[in-house]
C-alpha positions as CSV (number, residue, x, y, z in Angstrom):
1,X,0.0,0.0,0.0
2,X,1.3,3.7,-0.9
3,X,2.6,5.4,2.0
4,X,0.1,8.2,2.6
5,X,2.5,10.5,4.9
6,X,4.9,12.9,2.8
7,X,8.7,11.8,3.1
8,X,11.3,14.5,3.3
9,X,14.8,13.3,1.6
10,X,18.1,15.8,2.2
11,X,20.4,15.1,0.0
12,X,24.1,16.6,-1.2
13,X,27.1,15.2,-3.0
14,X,26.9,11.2,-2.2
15,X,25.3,9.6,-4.7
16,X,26.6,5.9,-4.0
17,X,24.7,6.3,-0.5
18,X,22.0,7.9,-2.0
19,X,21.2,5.4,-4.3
20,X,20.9,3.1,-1.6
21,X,18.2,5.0,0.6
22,X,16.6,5.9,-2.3
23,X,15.5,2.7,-3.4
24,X,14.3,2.1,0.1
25,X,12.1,4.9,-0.3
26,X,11.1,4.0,-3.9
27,X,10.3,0.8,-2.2
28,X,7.6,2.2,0.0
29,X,6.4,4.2,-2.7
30,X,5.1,7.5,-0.9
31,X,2.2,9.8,-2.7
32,X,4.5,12.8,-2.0
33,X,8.2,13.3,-1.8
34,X,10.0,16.6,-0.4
35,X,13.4,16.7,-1.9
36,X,15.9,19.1,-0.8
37,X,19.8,19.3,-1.7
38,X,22.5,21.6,-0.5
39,X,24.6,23.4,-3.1
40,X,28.0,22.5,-3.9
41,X,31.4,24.6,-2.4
42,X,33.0,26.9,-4.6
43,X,36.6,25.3,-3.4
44,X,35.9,21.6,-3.7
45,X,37.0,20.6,-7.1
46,X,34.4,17.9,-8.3
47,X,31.8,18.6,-5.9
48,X,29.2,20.3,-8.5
49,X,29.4,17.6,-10.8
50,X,28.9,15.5,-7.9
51,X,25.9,17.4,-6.7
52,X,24.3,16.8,-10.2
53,X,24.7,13.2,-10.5
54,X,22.9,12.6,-7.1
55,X,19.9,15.3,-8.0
56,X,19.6,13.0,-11.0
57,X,19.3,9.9,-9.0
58,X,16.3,11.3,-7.3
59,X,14.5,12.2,-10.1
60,X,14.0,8.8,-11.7
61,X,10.0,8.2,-9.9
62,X,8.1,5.2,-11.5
63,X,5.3,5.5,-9.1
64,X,2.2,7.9,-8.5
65,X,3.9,10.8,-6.5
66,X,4.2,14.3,-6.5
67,X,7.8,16.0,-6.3
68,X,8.6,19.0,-4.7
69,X,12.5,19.8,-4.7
70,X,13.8,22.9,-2.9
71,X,17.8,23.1,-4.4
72,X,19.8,25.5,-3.4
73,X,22.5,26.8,-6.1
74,X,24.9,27.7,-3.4
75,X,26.3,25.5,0.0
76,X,24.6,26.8,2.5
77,X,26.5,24.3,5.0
78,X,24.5,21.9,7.4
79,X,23.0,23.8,9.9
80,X,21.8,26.3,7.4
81,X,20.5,24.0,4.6
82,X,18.7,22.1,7.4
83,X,16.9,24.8,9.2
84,X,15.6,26.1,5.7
85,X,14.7,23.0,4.3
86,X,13.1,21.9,7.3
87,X,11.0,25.4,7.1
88,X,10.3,24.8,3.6
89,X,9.1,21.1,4.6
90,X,6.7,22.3,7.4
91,X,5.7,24.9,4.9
92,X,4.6,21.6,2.5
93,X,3.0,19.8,5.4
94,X,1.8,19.4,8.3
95,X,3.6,16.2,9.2
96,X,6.2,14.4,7.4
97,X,8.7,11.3,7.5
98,X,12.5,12.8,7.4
99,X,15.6,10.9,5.8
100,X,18.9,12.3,5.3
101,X,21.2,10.4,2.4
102,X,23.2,8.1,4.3
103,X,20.3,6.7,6.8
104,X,19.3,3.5,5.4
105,X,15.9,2.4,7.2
106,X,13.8,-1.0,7.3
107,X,10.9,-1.1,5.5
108,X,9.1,-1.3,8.1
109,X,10.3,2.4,9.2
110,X,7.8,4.1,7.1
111,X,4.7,2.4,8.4
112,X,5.9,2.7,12.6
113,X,6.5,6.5,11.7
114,X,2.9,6.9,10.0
115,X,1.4,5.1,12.4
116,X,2.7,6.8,15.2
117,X,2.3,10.6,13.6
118,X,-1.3,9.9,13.4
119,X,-1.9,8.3,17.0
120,X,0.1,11.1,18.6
121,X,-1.0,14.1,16.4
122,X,-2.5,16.5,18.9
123,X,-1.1,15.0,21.9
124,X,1.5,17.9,22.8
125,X,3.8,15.8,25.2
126,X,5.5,14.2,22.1
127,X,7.8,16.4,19.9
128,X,9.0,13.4,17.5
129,X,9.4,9.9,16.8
130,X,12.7,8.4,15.7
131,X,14.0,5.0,14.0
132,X,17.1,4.6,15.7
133,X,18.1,2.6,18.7
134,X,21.4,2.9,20.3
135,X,20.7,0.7,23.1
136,X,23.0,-1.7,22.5
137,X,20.2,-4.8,21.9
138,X,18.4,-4.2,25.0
139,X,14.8,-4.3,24.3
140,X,13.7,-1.7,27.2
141,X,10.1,-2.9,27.6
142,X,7.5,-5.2,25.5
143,X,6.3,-2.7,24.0
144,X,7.5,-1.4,20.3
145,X,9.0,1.9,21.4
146,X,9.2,4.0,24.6
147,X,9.7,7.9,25.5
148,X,13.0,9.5,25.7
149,X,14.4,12.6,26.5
150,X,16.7,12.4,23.8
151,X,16.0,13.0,19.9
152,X,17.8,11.2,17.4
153,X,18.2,12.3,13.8
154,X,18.8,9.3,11.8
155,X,16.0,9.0,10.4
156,X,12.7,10.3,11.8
157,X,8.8,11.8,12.1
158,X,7.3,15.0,13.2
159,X,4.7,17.7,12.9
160,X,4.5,21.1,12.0
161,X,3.4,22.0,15.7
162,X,7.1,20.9,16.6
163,X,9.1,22.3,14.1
164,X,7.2,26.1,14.9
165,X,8.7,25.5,18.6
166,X,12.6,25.3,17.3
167,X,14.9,28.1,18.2
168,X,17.5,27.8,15.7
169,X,19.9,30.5,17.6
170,X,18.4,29.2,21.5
171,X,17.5,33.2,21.8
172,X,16.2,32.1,25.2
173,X,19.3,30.2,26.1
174,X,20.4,32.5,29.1
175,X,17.5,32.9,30.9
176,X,17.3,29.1,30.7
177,X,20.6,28.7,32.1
178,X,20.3,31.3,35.1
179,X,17.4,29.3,35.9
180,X,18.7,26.3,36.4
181,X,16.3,24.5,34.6
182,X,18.3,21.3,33.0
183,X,19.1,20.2,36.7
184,X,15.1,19.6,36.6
185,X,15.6,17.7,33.4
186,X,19.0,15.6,33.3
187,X,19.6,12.7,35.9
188,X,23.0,13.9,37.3
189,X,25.1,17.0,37.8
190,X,27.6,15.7,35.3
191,X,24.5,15.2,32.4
192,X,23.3,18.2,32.9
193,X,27.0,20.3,32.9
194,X,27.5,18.2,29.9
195,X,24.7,19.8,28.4
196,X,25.2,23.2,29.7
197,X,28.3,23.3,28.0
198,X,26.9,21.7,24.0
199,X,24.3,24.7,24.9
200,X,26.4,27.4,25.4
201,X,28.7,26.8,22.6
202,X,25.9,26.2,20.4
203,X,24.0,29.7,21.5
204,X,27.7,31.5,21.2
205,X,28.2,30.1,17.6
206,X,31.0,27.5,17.9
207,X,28.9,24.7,17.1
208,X,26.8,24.8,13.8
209,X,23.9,22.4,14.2
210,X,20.6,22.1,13.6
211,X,19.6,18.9,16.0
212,X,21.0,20.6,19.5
213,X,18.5,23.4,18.8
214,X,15.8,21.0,18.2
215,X,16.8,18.8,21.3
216,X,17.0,22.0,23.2
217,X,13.1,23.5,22.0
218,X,11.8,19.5,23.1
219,X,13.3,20.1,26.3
220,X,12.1,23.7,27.0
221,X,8.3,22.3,25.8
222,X,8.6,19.3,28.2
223,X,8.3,16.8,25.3
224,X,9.3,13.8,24.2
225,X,10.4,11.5,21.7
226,X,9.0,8.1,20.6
227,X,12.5,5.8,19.9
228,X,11.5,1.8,18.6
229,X,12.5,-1.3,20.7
230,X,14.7,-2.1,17.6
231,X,16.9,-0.5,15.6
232,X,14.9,0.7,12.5
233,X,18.0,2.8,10.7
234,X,21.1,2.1,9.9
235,X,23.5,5.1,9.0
236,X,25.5,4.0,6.4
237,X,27.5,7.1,5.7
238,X,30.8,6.4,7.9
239,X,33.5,7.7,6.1
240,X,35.7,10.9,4.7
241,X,32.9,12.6,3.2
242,X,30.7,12.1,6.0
243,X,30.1,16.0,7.4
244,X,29.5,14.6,11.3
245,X,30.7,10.7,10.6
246,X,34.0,11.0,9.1
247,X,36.3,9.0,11.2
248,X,37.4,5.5,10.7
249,X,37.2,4.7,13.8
250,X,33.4,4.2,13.3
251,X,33.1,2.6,16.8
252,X,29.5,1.0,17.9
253,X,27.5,3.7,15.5
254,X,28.6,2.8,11.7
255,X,26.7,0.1,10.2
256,X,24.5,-1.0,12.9
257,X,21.9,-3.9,12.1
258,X,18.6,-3.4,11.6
259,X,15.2,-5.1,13.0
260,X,11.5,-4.8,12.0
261,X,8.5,-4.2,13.6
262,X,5.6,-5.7,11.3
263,X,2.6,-5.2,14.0
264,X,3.1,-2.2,16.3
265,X,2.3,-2.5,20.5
266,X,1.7,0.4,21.8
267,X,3.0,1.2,25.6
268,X,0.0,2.2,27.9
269,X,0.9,5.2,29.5
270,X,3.7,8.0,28.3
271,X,6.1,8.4,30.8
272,X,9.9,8.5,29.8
273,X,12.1,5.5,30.5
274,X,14.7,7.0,32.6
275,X,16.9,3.9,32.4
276,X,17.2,4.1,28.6
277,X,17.9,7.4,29.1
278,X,20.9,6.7,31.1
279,X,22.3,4.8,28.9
280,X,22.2,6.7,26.3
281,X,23.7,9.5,28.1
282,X,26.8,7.4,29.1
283,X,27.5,5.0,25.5
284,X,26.2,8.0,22.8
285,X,26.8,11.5,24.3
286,X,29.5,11.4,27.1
287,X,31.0,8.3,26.1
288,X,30.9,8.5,22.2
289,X,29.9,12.6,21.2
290,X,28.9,11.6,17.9
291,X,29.0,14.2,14.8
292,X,31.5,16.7,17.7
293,X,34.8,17.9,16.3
294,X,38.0,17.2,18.5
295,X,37.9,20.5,20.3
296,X,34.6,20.1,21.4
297,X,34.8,16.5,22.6
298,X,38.0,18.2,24.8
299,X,35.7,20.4,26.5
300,X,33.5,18.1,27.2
301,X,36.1,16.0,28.8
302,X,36.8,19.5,30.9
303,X,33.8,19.9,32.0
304,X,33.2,16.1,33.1
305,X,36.7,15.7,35.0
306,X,36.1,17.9,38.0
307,X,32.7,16.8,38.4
308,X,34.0,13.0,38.5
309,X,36.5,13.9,40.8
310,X,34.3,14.8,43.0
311,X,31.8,12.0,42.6
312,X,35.0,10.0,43.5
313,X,36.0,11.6,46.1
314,X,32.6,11.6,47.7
315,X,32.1,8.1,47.1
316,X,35.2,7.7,49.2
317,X,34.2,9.3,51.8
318,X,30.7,7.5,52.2
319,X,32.7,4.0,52.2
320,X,33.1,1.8,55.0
């Protein structure tokens, strides 16, 4: 059956990966496609021809859809080509499914995500649903998905009413901060300092991204995203022209298996699942920053030392 909900596809200068999540989405065969590319760089030799070969990929549709393409003729790097295509998107829809070039999903992605957009449409305590599990094979209940804190950009779902929420330059980021509010949010002093300091750098500009901002906006709405029992995406785009997944050392993230969910079972009640949380806090962010440059992930480890020095030290202390 045609997939009903509009899928966003962002796509650049890959067209080997491309090719690849394409067909995945030709596959489900959606009634409406939202295509948006980046521009090439004026000093990257090859990259317009390169830009031109993957818009071509795109445009071979052998299905009943209608295509919308917003291209921009010059790079308008990542944070920048996300924020306004995401804009444009929203402008298109009220609700769509959202793939970037190298996230290769299940088929089974498309249906979780549609189902889910239309049972939690007007319910206000979640932001987004996601397809990606980093939780190492644990299943966290017997359900098909549970709420999290955290969002995960690897393929994923949300709704206009969402998107009009993100501060793209966290204007409010300040007053936030004097109020102490992600101590009412993270689990721990060091989870919350970790965050304080992604925050700050972001709202100061020395981290372009478009996906703390968003994380940042679900946290100051008190909302939540859906993440699946099983890992529904696999990101397939490890390597030098990955912009945030260019290291060889590709670690737990590069290439990780996939699972379906054929029947969905919904959880009873939405309440987050502090446990997962943990986890991911420790094996994604502090443990593994993914898509951070080097100096970044050394201020991280700044701002984490002191506080686990004196976890240690206080640990000591209460010992027998």
């Amino acid at each position: 059956m045609p997939l009903q909900t509009p899928v966003a596809f962002f796509l650049f200068r890959r067209p080997d990966v491309t090719a690849r999540v394409f067909a995945a989405i030709a596959a489900a065969r959606p009634r409406t496609l939202l295509l948006v590319s980046d521009g090439p760089r004026a000093d990257r030799a090859g990259e317009a021809e390169l830009v031109v070969r993957t818009r071509a990929l795109v445009e071979r549709i052998d299905w009943n859809c209608t295509v919308r393409t917003n291209f921009a003729t010059e790079n308008l790097g990542c944070k920048r080509r996300f924020a306004t295509g995401l804009a444009w998107i929203f402008e298109q829809t009220e609700e769509a499914i959202v793939l970037e070039d190298d996230c290769l999903p299940d088929a089974t992605f498309f249906h979780f995500c549609e189902e889910l957009l239309e049972r939690y449409r007007d319910d206000r305590r979640v932001a987004a649903i996601s397809g990606s599990n980093f939780q190492g094979g644990r299943s966290r209940t017997t359900d098909s998905y549970y709420f999290s804190n955290y969002f995960h950009c690897w393929g994923w779902a949300s709704w206009r009413r969402t998107w009009q929420h993100v501060d793209l330059e966290l204007k409010d980021w300040p007053q936030f901060q004097r109020r102490g509010l992600l101590g009412e949010i993270a689990d721990s002093p060091l989870e919350a300092d970790y965050w304080n300091a992604i925050f700050q750098r972001q709202h100061s500009g020395q981290i372009d991204s478009w996906a703390y901002p968003w994380l940042y906006s679900c946290w100051t709405q008190g909302a939540l995203t859906i993440l699946p029992n099983v890992n529904l995406v696999n990101n397939i785009g490890f390597g030098e022209q990955g912009a945030h997944t260019n290291s060889k050392a590709t670690g737990i993230f590069a290439n990780l298996s996939t699972s379906s969910i054929p029947i969905i079972s919904h959880p009873p009640f939405v309440v987050r699942h502090r446990t997962a949380d943990a986890f991911t806090f420790n094996h994604v962010f502090q443990g593994q920053p993914v898509g951070l440059t080097g100096a970044i992930r050394k201020a991280m480890r700044r701002v984490q030392r002191p506080v686990e020095r004196k976890l240690k030290a206080l640990r000591a202390f209460f010992s027998p």
